[in-house]
KOLPARO-76307 format. One line per 8 residues: number of its first residue (from 0); for each residue x, y, z of C-alpha. Coordinates in nm, 4 decimals, always signed. Example, Ala and Ser with C-alpha at 12.3 -4.5 7.8 and 13.67 -1.06 7.14 Angstrom:
! residues 2
0	+1.2300:-0.4500:+0.7800 ~ +1.3670:-0.1060:+0.7140
! end
This chain:
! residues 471
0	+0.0000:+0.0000:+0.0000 ~ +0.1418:+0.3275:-0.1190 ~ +0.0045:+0.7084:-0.0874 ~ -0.1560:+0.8924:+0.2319 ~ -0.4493:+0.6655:+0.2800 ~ -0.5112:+0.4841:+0.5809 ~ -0.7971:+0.2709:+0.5206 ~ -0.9165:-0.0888:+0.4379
8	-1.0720:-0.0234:+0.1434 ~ -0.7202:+0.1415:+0.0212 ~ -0.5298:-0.1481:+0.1677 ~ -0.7482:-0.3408:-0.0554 ~ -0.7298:-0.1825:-0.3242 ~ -0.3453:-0.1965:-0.3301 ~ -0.3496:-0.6028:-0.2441 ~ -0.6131:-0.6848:-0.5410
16	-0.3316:-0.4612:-0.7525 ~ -0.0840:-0.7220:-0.7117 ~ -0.0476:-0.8908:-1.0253 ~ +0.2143:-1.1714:-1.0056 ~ +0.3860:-0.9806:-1.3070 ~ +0.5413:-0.7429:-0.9894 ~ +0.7159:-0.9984:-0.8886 ~ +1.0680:-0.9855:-0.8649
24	+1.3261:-1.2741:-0.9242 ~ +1.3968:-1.2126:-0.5276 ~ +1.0686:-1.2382:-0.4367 ~ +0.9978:-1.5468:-0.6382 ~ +1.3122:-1.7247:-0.4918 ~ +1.2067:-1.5846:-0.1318 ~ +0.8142:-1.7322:-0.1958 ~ +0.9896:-2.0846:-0.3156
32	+1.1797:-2.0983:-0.0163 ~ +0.8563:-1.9970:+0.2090 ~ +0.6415:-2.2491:+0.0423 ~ +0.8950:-2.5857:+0.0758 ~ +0.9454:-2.5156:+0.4488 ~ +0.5806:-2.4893:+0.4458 ~ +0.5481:-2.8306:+0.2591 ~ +0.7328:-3.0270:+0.4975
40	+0.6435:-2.9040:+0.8211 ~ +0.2871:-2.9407:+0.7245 ~ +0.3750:-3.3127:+0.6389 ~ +0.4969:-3.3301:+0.9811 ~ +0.2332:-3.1986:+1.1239 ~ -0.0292:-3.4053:+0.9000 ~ +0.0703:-3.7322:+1.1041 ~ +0.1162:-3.5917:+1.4726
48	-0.2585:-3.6656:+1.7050 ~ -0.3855:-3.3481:+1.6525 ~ -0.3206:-3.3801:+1.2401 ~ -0.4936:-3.7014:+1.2805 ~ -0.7774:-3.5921:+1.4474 ~ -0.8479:-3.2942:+1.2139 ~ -0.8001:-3.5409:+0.9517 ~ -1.0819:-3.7387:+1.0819
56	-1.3233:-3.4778:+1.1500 ~ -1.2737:-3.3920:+0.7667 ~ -1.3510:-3.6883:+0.6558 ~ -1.6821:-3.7209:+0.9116 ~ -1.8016:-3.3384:+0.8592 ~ -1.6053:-3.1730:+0.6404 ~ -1.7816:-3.2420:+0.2813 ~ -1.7009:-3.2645:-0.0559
64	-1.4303:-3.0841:-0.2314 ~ -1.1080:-3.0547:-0.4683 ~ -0.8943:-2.9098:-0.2293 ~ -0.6088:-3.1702:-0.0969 ~ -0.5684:-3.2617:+0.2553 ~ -0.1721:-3.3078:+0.3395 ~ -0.0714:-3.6211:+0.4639 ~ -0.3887:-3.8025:+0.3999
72	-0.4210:-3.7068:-0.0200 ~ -0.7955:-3.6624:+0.0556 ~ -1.0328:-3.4265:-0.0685 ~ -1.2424:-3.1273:+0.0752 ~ -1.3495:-2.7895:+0.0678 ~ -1.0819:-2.5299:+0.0524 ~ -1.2131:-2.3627:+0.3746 ~ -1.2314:-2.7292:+0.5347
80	-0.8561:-2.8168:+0.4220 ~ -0.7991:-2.4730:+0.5448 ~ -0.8592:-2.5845:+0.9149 ~ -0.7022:-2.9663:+0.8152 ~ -0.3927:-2.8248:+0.6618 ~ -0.3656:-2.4812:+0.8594 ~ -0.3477:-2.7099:+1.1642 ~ -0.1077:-2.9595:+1.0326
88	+0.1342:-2.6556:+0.9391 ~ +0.1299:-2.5076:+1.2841 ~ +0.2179:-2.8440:+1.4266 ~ +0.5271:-2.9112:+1.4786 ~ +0.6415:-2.5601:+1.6395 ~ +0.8537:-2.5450:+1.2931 ~ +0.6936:-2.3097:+1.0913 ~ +0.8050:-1.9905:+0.9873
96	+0.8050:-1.6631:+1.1886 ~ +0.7643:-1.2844:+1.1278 ~ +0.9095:-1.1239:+1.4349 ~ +0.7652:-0.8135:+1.4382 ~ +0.4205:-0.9336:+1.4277 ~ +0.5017:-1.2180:+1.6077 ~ +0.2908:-1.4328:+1.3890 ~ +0.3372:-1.7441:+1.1831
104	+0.2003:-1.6287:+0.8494 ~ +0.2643:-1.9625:+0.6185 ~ +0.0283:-2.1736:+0.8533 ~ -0.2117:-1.9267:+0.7318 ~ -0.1599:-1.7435:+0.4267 ~ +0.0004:-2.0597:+0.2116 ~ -0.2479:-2.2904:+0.3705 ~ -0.5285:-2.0941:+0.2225
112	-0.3383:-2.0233:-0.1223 ~ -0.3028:-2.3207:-0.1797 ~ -0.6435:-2.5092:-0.0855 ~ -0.8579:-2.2074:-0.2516 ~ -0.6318:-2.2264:-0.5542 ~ -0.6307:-2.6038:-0.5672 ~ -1.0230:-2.6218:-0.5612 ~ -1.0405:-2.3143:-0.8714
120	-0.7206:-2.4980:-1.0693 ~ -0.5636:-2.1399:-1.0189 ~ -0.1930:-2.1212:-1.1912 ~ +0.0980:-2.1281:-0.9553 ~ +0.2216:-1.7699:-1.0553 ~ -0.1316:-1.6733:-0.9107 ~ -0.1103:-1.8701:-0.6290 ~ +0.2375:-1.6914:-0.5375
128	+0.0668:-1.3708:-0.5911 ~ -0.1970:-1.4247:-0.3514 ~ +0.0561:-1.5297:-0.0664 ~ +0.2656:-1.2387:-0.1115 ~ -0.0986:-1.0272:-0.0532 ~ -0.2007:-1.2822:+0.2802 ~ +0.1558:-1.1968:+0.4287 ~ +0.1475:-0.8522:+0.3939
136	-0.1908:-0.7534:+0.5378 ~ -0.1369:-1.0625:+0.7965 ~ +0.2204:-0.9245:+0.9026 ~ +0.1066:-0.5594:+0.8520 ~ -0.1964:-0.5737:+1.0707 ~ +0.0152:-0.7351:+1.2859 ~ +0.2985:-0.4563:+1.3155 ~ -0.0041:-0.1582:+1.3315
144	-0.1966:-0.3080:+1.6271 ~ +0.1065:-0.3100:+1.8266 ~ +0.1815:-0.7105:+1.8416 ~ +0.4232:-0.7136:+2.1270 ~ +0.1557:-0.5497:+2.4007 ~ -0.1093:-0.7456:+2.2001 ~ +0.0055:-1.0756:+2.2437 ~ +0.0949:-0.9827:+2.6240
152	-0.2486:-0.9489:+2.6954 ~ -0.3157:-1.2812:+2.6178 ~ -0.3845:-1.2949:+2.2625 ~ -0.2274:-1.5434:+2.0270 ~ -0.1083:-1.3067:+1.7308 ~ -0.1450:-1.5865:+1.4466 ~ -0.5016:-1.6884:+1.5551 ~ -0.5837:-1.3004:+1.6025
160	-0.4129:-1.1786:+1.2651 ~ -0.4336:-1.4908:+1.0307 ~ -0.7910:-1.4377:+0.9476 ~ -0.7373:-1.1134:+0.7173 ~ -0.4554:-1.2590:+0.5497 ~ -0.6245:-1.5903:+0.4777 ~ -0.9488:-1.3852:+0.3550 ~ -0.6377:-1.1897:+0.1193
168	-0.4915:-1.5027:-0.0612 ~ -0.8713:-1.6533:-0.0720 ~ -0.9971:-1.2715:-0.2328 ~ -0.7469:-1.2603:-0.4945 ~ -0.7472:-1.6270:-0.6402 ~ -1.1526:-1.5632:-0.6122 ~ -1.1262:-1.2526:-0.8035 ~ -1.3052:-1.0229:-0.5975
176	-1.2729:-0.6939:-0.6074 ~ -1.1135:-0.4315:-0.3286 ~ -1.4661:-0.3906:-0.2077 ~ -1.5230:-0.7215:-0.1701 ~ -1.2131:-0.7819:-0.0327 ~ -1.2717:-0.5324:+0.2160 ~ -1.6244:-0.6691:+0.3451 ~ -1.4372:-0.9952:+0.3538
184	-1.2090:-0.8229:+0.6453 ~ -1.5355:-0.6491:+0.7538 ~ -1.6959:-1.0603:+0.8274 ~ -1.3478:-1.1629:+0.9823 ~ -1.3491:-0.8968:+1.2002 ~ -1.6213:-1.0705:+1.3612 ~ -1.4495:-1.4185:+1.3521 ~ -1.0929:-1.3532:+1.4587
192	-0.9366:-1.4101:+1.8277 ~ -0.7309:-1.6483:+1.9947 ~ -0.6349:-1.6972:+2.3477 ~ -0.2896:-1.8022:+2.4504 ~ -0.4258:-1.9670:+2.8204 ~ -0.2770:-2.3018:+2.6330 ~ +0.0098:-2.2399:+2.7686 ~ -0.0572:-2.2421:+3.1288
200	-0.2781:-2.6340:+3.1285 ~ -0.0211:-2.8402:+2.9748 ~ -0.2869:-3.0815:+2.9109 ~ -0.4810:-2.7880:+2.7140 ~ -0.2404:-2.7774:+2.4203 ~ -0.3531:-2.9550:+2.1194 ~ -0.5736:-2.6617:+2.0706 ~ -0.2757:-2.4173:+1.9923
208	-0.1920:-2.6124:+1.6920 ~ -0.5305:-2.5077:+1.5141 ~ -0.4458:-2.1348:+1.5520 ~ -0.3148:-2.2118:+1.2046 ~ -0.6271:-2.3941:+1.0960 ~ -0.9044:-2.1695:+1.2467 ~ -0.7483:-1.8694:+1.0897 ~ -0.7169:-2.0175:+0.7798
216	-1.0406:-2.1541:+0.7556 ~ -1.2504:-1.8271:+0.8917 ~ -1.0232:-1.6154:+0.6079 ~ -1.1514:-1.8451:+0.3184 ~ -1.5004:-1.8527:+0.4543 ~ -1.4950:-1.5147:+0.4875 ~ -1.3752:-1.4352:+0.1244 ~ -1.6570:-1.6938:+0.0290
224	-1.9221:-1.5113:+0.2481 ~ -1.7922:-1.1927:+0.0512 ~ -1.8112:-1.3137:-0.3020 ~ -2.2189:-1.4442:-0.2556 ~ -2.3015:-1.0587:-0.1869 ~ -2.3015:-1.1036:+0.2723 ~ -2.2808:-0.7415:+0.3544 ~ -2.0275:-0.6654:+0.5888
232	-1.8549:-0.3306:+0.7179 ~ -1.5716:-0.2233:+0.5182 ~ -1.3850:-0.0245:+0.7451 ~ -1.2628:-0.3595:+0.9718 ~ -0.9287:-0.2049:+1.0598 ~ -0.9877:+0.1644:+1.1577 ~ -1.3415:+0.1635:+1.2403 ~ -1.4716:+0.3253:+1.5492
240	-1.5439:-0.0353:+1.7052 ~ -1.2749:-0.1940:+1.4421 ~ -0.9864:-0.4153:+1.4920 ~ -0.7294:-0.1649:+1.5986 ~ -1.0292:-0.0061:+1.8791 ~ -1.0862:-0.3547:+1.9716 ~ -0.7357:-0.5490:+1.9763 ~ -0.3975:-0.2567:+1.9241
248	-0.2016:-0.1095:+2.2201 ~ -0.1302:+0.1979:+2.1295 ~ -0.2205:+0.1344:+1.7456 ~ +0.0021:+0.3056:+1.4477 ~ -0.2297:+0.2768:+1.1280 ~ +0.0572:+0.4058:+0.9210 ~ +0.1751:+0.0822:+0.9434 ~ -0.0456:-0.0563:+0.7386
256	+0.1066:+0.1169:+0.4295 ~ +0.3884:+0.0049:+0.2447 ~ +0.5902:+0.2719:+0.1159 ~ +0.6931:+0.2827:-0.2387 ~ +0.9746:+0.0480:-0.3360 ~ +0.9869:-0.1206:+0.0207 ~ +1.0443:-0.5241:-0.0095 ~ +0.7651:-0.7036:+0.1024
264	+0.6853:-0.8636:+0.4037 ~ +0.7762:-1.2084:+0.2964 ~ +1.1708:-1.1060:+0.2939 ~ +1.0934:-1.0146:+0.6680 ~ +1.0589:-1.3854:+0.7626 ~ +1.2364:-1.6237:+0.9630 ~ +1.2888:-1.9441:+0.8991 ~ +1.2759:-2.2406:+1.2252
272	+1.5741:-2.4274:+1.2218 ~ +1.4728:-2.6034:+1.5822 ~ +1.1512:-2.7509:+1.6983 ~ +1.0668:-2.5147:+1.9805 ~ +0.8989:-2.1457:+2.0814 ~ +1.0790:-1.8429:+1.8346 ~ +1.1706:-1.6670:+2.1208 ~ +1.4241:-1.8895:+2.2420
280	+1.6175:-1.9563:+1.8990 ~ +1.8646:-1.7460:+2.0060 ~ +1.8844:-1.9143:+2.3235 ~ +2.0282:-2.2417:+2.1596 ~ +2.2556:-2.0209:+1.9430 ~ +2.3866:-1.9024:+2.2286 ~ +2.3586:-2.2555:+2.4505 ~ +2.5728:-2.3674:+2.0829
288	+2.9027:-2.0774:+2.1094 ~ +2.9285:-2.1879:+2.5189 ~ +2.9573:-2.5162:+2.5090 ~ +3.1424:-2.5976:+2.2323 ~ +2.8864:-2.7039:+1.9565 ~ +2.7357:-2.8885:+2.2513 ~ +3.0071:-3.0977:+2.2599 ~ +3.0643:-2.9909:+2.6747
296	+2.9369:-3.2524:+2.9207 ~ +2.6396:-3.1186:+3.0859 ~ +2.7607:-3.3173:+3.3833 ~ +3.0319:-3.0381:+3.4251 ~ +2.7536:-2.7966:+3.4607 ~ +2.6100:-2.6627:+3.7991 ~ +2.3235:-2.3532:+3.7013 ~ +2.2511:-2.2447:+3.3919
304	+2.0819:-1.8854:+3.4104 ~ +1.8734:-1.7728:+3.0803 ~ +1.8342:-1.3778:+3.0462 ~ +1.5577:-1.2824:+2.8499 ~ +1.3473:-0.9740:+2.7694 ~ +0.9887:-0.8593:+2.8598 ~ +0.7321:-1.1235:+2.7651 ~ +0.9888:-1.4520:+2.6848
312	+0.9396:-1.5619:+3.1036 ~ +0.5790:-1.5639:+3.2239 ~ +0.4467:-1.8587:+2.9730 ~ +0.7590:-2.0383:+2.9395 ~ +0.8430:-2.1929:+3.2709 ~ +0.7210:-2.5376:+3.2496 ~ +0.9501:-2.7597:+3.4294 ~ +0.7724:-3.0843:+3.4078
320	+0.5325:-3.0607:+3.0459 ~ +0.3641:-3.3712:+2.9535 ~ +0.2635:-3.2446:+2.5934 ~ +0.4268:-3.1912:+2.3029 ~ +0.3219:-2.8564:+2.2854 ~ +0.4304:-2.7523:+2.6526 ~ +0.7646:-2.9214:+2.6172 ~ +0.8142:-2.7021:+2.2676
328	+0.7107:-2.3664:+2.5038 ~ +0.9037:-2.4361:+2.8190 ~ +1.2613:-2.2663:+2.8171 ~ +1.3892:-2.5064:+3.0429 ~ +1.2966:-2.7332:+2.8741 ~ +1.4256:-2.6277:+2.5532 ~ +1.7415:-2.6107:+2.7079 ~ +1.7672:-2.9819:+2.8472
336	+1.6674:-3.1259:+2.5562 ~ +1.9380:-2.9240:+2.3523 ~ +2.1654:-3.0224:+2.6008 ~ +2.1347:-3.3958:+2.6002 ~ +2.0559:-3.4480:+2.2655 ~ +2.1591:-3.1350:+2.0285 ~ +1.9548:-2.8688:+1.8517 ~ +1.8314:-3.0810:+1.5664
344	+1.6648:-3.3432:+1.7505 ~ +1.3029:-3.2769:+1.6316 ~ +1.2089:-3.5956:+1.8300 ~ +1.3540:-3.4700:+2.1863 ~ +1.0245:-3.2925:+2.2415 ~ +0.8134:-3.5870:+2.1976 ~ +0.6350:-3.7526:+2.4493 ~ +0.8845:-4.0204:+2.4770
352	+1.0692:-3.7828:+2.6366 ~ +0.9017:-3.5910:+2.8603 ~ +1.0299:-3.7940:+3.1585 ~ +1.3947:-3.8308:+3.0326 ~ +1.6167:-3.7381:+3.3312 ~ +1.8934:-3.6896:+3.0744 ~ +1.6883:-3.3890:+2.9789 ~ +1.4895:-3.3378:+3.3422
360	+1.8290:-3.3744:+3.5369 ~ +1.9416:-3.0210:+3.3355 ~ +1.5866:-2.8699:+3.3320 ~ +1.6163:-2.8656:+3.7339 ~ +1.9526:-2.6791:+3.6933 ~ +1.7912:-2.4054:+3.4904 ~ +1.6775:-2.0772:+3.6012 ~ +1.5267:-1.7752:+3.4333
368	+1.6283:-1.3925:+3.4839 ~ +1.4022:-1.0870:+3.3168 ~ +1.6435:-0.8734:+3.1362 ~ +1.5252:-0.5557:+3.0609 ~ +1.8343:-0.4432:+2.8755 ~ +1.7395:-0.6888:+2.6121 ~ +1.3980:-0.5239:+2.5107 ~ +1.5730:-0.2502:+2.2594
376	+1.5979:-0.4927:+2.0567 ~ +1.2006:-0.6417:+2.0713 ~ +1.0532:-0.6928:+1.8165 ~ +1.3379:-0.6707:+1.5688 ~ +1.4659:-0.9712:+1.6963 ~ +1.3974:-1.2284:+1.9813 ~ +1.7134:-1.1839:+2.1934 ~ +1.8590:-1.3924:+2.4984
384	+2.1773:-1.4205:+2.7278 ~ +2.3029:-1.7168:+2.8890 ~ +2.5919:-1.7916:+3.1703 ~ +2.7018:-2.1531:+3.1968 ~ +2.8357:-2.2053:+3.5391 ~ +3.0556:-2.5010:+3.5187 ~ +3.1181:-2.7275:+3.8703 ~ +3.4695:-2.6092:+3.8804
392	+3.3903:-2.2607:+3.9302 ~ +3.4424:-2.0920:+3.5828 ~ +3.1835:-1.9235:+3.3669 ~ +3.1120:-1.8746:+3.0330 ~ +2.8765:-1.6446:+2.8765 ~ +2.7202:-1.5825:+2.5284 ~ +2.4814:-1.3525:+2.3947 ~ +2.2454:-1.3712:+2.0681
400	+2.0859:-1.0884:+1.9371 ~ +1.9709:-1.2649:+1.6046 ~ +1.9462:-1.5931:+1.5581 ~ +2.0052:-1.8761:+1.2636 ~ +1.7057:-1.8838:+0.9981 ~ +1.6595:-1.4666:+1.0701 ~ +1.6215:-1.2364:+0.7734 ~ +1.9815:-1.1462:+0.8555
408	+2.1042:-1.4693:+0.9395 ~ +1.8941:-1.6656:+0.6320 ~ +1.8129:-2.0258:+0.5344 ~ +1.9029:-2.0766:+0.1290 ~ +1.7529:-2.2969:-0.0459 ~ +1.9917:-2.5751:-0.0141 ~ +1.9288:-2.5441:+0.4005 ~ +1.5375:-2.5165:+0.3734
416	+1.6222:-2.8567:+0.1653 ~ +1.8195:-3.0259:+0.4064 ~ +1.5958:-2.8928:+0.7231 ~ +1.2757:-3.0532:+0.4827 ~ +1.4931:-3.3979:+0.4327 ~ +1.5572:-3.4191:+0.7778 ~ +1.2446:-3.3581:+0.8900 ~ +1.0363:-3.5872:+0.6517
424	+1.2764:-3.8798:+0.7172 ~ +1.1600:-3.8525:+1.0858 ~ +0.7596:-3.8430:+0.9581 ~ +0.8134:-4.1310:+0.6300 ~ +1.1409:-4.1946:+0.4322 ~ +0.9259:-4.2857:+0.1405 ~ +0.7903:-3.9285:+0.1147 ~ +0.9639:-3.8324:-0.2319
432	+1.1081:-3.4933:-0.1334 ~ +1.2872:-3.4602:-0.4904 ~ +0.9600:-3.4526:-0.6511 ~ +0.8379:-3.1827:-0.4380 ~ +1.1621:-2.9722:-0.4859 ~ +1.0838:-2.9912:-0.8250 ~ +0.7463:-2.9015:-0.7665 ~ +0.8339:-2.5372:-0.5901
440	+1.0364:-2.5074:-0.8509 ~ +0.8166:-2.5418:-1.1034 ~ +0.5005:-2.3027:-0.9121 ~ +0.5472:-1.9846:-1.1594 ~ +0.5090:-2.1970:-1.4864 ~ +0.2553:-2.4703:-1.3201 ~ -0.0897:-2.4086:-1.5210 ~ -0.2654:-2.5575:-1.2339
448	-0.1676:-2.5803:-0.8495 ~ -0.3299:-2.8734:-0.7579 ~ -0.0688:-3.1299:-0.9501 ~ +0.1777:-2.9409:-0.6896 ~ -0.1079:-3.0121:-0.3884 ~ -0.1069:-3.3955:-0.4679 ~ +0.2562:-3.4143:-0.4305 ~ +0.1751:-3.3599:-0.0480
456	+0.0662:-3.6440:+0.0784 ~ +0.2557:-3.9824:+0.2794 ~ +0.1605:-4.3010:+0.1015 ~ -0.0070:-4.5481:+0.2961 ~ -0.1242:-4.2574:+0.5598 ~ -0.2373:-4.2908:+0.8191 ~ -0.0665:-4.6450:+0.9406 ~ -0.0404:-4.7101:+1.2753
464	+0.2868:-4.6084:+1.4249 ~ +0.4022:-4.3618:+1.1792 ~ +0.4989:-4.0248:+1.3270 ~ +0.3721:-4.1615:+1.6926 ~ +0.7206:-4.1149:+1.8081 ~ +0.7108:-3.7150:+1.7153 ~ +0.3548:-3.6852:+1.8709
! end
C-alpha cells in the first residue's frame, strides 16, 4: 500500500493490484523458499494426534471438495482443508516466523493459497501472488496493532491476525474486487481471536496447533461469504469499534502502508531451524558458542541462568510438560533437551521424552532472569543471554541478538532442503522430497496448483505407528 491513505478499502485496493507480473526474481526465490518449508512441516504436522484428528473430523463433517488434505491425499473444501492443513502446518512448532508481528504467516496465508487455488485450478504464478498479498496484510496488521503489548495481553497473534490474510490469498485467487475484499475483512473482524491460556494447562495444548487452521479456515469462509453478496462493514481495521479499537495497544495505522519500493513482508521472515517457541532460537545459538557445539558434558555444569526480555518468562516456565506442545514452550525445557541431545533433535520434544532425566536432570539446573536491557531490541529480533556455570567454578557467557534462519542470518535454499529432508525422514522416508523440490520449482510456470497439492501427501497414511514417536 502506497500514498496517504489509511484505510481498508485502500489497503485493498493496493493487495487486489498485485499482479504476479510485480514480482521480482527475489521475491519469487524468497516465496519458493517460504512455500517448501511450508510443505514439509505441514507433512509433519499431517501425522502428529492433533493432524490425525483434524483429519478425521474432515472426513466425518467436512464435505465434498477438490482441495487436498496433506498427509492423507484426501479431498475437501478449501475452507475445510484450510482448518485440516492450517493445523497440520502449525504443528510441529517449525513453521516460519515474522518477528515483528510475532505471527506465523505460512500456517495461514500458504495454507489458504493453496487449498482455494487447488479447488479453482488457479496457476501457480497466481497462487504466489496471492501469498505475497495474505503476508502482507497478515504481518502488517500485525505490526499496526502493536503485536508485542497485544500478544501480552493474552492474545495469540497468528489466531488473532491470520484471518485477514487468509481472507487476502482466498480474495485474490476468487477474483473479488477491493470492495469485496474489504467486506471480507469487515466478516473476519467478527471471527478472529485467539487466546494463549494453552500455555498455562499443559494438558490444554492440542488446541494451539489449530491457531493455524481456524485462521485459515474463517479467512476463506470469509472471502466466500464476501463473493455471494453477505454485507459486511468495510472499514474492519480503523473503524470506530474496528480491529485496531478492539485489539492494538497503542495502534500506528501508518503501518499498514507500504511505502513505495519497500520489499515485502515475505523477505521479513524467519525461517525455524529447531523444533521449539521463536523466542528462544537465540537461546540455543547461544547454549551452541558456550559449550562448544554442545560438545561440553552437561555433567560439568552446575546452574545455567537464561536472560531474556519482557514477555519470553511468564508462559515459558514449564519444568515438568507432559505435551508436546508444553515441552516445545518451556525454556527449560528447551534447554535440556538441547543439552542432552543437540539442537536438531526434532524428536527430543516428543512424548517419549518428557520424563527423560537426561533432559529433566538439566531442566532442574535451569533458572530464568528478566532482562530488561534486552527489550531494545524487541521486536526486531527475539534476543537472549546465557551464563554456563561449570562445577569447577568458571563461567562462560554468550549472547544472541539474532538468531540462525533470521532475515539477517537466512536459510538458502539448499538449508530449507536439508531442514525438509531431515524432517520428513523422521515423519516417512518414502515421502519423495525430490519430486516436491521440483514441484516449488516449477510453481510460476505450473498451469494448475493442484498437480503441486497432490505431491503432499505420505503413502499409505495414516498407518499405525508412523509419526507416533514425534507426537
Amino acid at each position: 500500500m502506497t500514498g496517504n491513505a489509511v484505510s481498508s478499502v485502500a489497503l485493498a485496493e493496493d493487495l487486489i493490484a498485485l499482479d504476479a507480473d510485480r514480482l521480482t526474481a527475489d521475491d519469487v526465490g524468497q516465496l519458493k523458499r517460504l512455500i517448501l518449508d511450508h510443505a514439509a512441516v505441514t507433512l509433519c504436522g499431517s501425522v502428529q494426534p492433533w493432524g490425525r484428528k483434524l483429519t478425521d473430523w474432515a472426513r466425518a463433517y467436512g464435505g465434498q471438495g477438490r482441495a487436498v488434505l496433506v498427509g492423507s491425499g484426501g479431498r475437501a473444501s478449501a475452507a475445510t482443508a484450510g482448518l485440516v492443513n492450517g493445523t497440520s502446518a502449525h504443528g510441529y512448532e517449525l513453521d516460519d516466523t515474522h518477528e515483528y508481528s510475532r505471527s506465523h504467516p505460512g500456517a495461514v496465508v500458504i495454507t489458504a493459497a493453496l487449498a482455494v487455488g487447488t479447488e479453482r485450478k488457479s496457476p501457480g504464478r497466481d497462487v504466489m501472488a496471492a501469498v505475497v498479498a495474505g503476508y502482507e496484510v497478515m504481518t502488517r496488521l500485525g505490526m499496526a496493532a502493536g503485536a508485542l503489548a497485544t500478544t501480552q495481553t493474552g492474545f495469540h497473534a497468528t489466531c488473532l491476525y491470520g484471518p485477514f490474510g487468509a481472507a487476502a490469498a482466498a480474495a485474490r485467487l476468487m477474483g473479488l474486487d477491493a470492495g469485496q475484499l474489504a467486506q471480507a475483512w469487515g466478516i473476519a473482524l467478527s471471527m478472529t481471536g485467539g487466546s494463549s491460556q494453552f500455555a498455562f494447562e499443559p494438558k490444554g495444548t492440542m488446541v494451539k496447533r489449530m491457531h493455524g487452521g481456524i485462521p485459515a479456515q474463517n479467512g476463506i469462509v470469509a472471502a466466500q461469504l464476501a463473493s455471494l453478496g453477505v454485507a459486511g462493514p468495510v472499514r474492519a481495521f480503523e473503524g470506530e469499534h474496528g480491529f485496531f479499537h478492539l485489539y492494538g495497544r497503542d495502534p500506528d495505522p501508518s503501518l499498514l502502508m507500504r511505502r513505495a519500493g519497500e520489499p515485502f513482508q515475505i523477505h521479513k521472515m524467519s525461517f525455524k531451524p529447531y523444533s521449539c517457541c521463536r523466542k528462544f532460537h537465540s537461546l540455543i545459538d547461544a547454549l551452541e558458542t558456550a559449550t562448544d557445539g554442545f560438545k561440553l558434558d552437561p555433567q560439568s555444569i552446575d546452574r545455567i541462568t537464561v536472560y531474556s526480555p519482557t514477555g519470553s518468562i511468564e508462559k515459558h516456565q514449564m519444568k515438568r510438560p507432559d505435551s508436546v506442545m508444553a515441552a516445545q514452550y518451556s525454556m527449560p525445557y528447551i534447554v535440556g533437551a538441547t543439552l542432552a541431545y543437540g539442537s536438531r533433535r526434532f524428536d527430543a520434544y516428543g512424548p517419549d521424552h518428557h520424563g527423560d532425566k537426561r533432559i529433566l536432570d538439566i531442566v532442574d539446573r535451569v533458572d530464568a532472569e528478566l532482562d530488561t536491557s534486552l527489550d531494545r531490541y524487541v521486536p526486531d529480533a527475539m534476543p537472549n543471554r546465557v551464563t554456563v556455570r561449570l562445577r569447577d567454578g568458571s563461567e562462560r557467557k554468550e549472547t544472541v541478538i539474532v538468531s540462525t534462519g533470521s532475515p539477517e542470518r537466512p536459510l538458502s535454499m539448499s538449508d530449507v532442503a536439508e531442514k525438509a529432508r531431515a524432517l520428513l525422514a523422521m515423519v516417512d522416508p518414502v515421502i519423495d522430497l525430490d519430486r516436491i523440490v521440483a514441484g516449488v520449482e516449477s510453481l510460476p510456470g505450473t498451469k494448475d496448483v493442484g498437480s503441486f497439492a497432490e505431491t503432499l501427501t505420505i503413502p499409505g497414511y495414516p498407518a499405525e505407528g508412523r509419526g507416533s514417536k514425534a507426537a
